[in-house]
C-alpha positions in Angstrom: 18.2 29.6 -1.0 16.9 28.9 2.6 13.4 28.9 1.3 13.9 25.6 -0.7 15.5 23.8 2.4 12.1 25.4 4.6 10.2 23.7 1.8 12.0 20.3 2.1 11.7 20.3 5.5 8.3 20.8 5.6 7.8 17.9 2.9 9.3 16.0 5.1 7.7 15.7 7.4 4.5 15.3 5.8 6.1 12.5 4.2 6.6 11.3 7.8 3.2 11.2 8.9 2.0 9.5 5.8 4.7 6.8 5.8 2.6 4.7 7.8 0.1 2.5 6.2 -2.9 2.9 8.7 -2.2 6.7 8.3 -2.8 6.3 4.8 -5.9 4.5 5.1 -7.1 6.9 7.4 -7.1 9.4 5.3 -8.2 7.4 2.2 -11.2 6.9 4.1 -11.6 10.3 5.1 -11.9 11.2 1.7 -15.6 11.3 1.3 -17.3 11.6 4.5 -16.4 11.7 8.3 -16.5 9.2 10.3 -16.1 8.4 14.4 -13.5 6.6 16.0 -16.0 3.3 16.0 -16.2 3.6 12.1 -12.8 3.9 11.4 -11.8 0.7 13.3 -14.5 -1.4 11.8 -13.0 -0.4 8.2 -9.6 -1.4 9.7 -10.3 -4.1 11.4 -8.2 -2.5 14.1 -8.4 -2.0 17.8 -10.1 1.2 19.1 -6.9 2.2 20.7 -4.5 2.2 18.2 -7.1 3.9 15.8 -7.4 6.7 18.1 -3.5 6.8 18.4 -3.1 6.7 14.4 -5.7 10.1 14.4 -3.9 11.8 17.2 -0.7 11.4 15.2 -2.6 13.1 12.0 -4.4 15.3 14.3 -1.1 16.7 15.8 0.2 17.3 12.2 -3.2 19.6 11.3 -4.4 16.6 8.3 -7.2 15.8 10.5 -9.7 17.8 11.9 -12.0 16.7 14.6 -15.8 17.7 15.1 -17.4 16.9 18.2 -21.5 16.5 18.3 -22.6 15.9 21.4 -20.9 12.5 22.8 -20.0 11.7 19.5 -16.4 12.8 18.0 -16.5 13.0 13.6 -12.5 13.4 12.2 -12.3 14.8 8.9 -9.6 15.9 6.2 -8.6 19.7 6.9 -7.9 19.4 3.7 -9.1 16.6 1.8 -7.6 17.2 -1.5 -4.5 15.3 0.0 -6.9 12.2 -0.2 -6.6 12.6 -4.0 -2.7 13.4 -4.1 -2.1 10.3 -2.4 -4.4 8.5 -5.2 -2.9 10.2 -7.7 0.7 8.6 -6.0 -0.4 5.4 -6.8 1.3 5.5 -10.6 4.7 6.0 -9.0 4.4 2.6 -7.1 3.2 -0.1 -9.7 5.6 -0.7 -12.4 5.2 0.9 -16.0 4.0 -1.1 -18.6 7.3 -1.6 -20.5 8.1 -2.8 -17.5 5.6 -5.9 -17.3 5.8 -6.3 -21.2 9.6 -6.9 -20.7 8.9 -9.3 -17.6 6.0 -11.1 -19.3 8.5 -11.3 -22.2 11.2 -12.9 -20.1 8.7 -15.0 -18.6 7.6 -16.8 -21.6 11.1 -16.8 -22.8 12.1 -18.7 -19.5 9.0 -21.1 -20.0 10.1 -22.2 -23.6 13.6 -22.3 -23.0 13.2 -24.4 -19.8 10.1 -26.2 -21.2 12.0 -27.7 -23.8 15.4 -28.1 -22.0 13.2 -30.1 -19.7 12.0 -32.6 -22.4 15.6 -32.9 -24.3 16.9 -33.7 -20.8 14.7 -36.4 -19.2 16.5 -39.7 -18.7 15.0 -42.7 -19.9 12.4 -44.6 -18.5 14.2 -48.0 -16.5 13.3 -51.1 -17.5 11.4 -52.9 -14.6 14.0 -55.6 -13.5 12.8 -59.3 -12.3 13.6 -60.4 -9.0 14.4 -64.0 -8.5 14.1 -65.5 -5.3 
């Protein structure tokens, strides 16, 4: 079974490369059009510097593709489908919905229990002494 431990190798370190948020963004971006160094970091809101050193780091790992026109350098997805598999990732991160039923449950549980133990609990109001002098 050597091909199966090729495979997971080769996952990852894809995983790698896209276990940095900017990385992920970059690519997000990528998704519909291509877009210069300048671009990029105005989306950011990023230095120049370390969105060049974020594209070199996909570059290296064949996501991104550059495409130079004249002085001007466009990146772009080699293959942008992996913009929509890391959309389509986004249902493993959030939580299910039993999930927030049962918290939003717990919640208002916590809120009525407390609520009133809060009210049964209160210690009575002190009678405003006189001071003789």
């Amino acid at each position: 079974m050597p091909y199966r431990v090729v495979v997971s190798n080769e996952l990852s370190k894809l995983f790698n490369v896209l276990s940095h948020p900017i990385r992920v963004r970059i690519v997000e971006e990528l998704k519909a059009r291509e877009l210069t160094v300048t671009e990029l970091k105005d989306i950011l809101e990023i230095s120049s510097a370390a969105t060049s050193q974020q594209l070199s780091h996909l570059r290296s790992h064949g996501i991104v593709v550059e495409n130079r026109q004249g002085r001007n350098v466009f990146y772009h997805l080699r293959k942008p489908e992996i913009a929509d598999w890391i959309t389509d990732g986004l249902k493993f991160i959030g939580p299910d919905q039993s999930e927030v039923e049962t918290m939003v449950t717990a919640i208002e549980s916590a809120r009525n229990a407390w609520g009133t133990a809060s009210k049964q609990k209160e210690p009575p109001a002190k009678k405003a002494s006189k001071r003789r002098t």
